[in-house]
Structure formats: C-alpha cells, structure tokens
N, C-alpha and C positions, 0 to 999 in steps of 0.2 A: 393407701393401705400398704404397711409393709410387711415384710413375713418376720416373724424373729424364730432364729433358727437354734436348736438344743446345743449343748456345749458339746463340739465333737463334731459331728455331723457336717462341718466347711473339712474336716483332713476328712473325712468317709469320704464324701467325693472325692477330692484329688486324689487319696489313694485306690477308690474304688469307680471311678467313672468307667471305665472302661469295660468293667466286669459288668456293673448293673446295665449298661446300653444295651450288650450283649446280652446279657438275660432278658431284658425287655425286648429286645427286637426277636428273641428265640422263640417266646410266648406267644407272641403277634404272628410267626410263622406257622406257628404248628396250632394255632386257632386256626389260620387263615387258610391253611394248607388243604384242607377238606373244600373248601370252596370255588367254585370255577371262573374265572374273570371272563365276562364277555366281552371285555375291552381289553386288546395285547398293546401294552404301550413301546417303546424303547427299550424298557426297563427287561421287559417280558425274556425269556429263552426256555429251550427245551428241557436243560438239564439243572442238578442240584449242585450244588461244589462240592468240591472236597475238603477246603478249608473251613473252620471254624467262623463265626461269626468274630468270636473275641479276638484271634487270631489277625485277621483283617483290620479289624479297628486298631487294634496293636500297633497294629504296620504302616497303617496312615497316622495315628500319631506320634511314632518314633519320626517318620519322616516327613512329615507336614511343618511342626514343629507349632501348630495349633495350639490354642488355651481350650483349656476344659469347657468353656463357655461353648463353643463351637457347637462342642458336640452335644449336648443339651438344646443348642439353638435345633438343631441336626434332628431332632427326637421330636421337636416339636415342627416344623416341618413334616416329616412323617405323618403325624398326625393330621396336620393340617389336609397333604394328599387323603389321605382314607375320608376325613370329613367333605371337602370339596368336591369331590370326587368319588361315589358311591358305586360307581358303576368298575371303577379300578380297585380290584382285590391287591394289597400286596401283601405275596407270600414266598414262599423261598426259590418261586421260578422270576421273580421279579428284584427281591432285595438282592441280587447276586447276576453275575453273569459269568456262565467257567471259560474259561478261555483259559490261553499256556502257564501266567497266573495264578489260575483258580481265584478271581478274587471280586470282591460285591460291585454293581454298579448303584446301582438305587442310592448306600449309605454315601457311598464316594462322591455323588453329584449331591446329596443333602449337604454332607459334610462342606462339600468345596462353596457350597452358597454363603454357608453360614462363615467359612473363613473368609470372604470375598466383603460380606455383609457386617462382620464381627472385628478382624481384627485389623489392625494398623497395615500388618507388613505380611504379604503373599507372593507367593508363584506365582507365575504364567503356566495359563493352563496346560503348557506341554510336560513340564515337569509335573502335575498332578497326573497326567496320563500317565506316564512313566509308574509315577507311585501305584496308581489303580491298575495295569497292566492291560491297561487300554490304548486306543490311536487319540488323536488329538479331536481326530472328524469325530469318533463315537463321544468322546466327553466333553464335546460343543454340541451335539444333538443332544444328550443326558443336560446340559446347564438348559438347552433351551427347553426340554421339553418340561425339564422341573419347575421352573418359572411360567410357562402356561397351566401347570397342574395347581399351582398357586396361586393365580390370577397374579404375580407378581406382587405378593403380598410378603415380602421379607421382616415387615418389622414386628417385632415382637415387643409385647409392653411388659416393663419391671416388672408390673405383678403376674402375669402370666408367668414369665421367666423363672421368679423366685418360687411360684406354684411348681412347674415342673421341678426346679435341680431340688426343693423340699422333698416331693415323693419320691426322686432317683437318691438321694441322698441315704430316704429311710427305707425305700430297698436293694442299694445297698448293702445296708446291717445284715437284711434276712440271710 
C-alpha cells in the first residue's frame, strides 16, 4: 500500500519539518507534563530548559547535516518508547536535559539513532555530543539506553513511514 500525497505537501515538509516536530513534541509534553513517571530513566532530570524545543531541533539540523527523513524516523521512535514502554512518561523533565547548553537529550539520542540507522554518511558520536552539549559518556548511555527502550527495533516499514511524514506534513499546514 502506498500513500499518495496532495500536491504541495513533499515542500510543507521540507520547508516546515522542523516546526511541526516541534509542535508535536510541545503537545506530547504539556499532555504529559501533568503525569508522574514512576520510572526515571537517563533521559529524566530535575529541571525544565530554557530553550525552545524548535530552537534545539534547529540546531541539530543546521549542524548534523541530517535529511528530513531522520527526523520523522526520530518522531516515530518517540512513539515507539511511549508504546513499549508504558511505565516511561515522556515529558519535558525527560525530552530535554539543561545543562551549560540548555539543550534536549531524549530528541538528540532519537535523532542520532535514526541518522545512524537512515543515512549514508555520519559523525562519530563525539561530534554529536558536542552538537547536543553533552560528554561523549552521557550520549553513549542515551544511544544505549534508547535502544533497550526499543527492544532494538530500528526498522521502520515504508508504509509506517509514509503514514507519519503524511500527518506531519498535514500539520504542518495548521
């Protein structure tokens, strides 16, 4: 089954990926943010950032140099943790970790899976840490521990795939 997609809707992403992630990951928080995890993973800390969610994402794609796929791949991931993992709230004490930075851990280890898993040509994790404004030790604990919250389940199938960037695409537009 393939998806066929409205004329317009392939540039909404590219020009708007960044924005709906961020909107969609804003929603997920301030749902989620009311609820108490009984399980503090890696991800977890005390405080809120100060930066923007879109901000962040910004910043890892200006300096990743990532395809849009990525972060899509990155979105559905996310989801996968909340489904797999019932007992792991993620909210804005968890998508983020402030440090000198201010800058997210959660999206940073999704993102770095799906570029690891998605694209031809990547970093070595030190230069990702550098980007995420983390050590190299915290975003080797962050890869491993996103991969047990996965059961190490990276692949995603076409139609899955074209399901998500379809609804990111169409909110997007909103």
């Amino acid at each position: 089954m393939s998806v066929i997609l409205e004329r317009g809707l392939e540039e909404s992403l590219e020009d708007n990926v960044i924005y709906a992630i961020a909107k969609v990951l804003e929603e997920i928080v301030k749902e989620t943010d009311i609820i108490e995890s009984p399980i503090q993973t890696v991800f977890h800390t005390n405080k809120k950032p100060q930066i923007s969610i879109y901000k962040y994402i910004e910043r890892i794609k200006m300096y990743s140099y990532c395809s849009n796929e990525c972060f899509v791949l990155a979105l559905i991931y996310i989801d996968r943790v909340q489904e797999r993992n019932q007992d792991v709230v993620i909210n804005s004490y968890c998508v983020h970790r402030l440090n000198l930075d201010q800058l997210y851990r959660f999206m940073l280890a999704c993102i770095l899976m799906s570029i690891k898993y998605n694209d031809d040509d990547y970093y070595k994790n030190d230069y990702y840490s550098r980007v995420g404004g983390i050590t190299l030790q915290e975003l080797n604990a962050l890869e491993q521990e996103l991969l047990t919250l996965l059961d190490y389940q990276l692949f995603v199938s076409q139609n899955q795939y074209y399901y998500y960037k379809e609804k990111l695409m169409k909110y997007a537009q909103l």
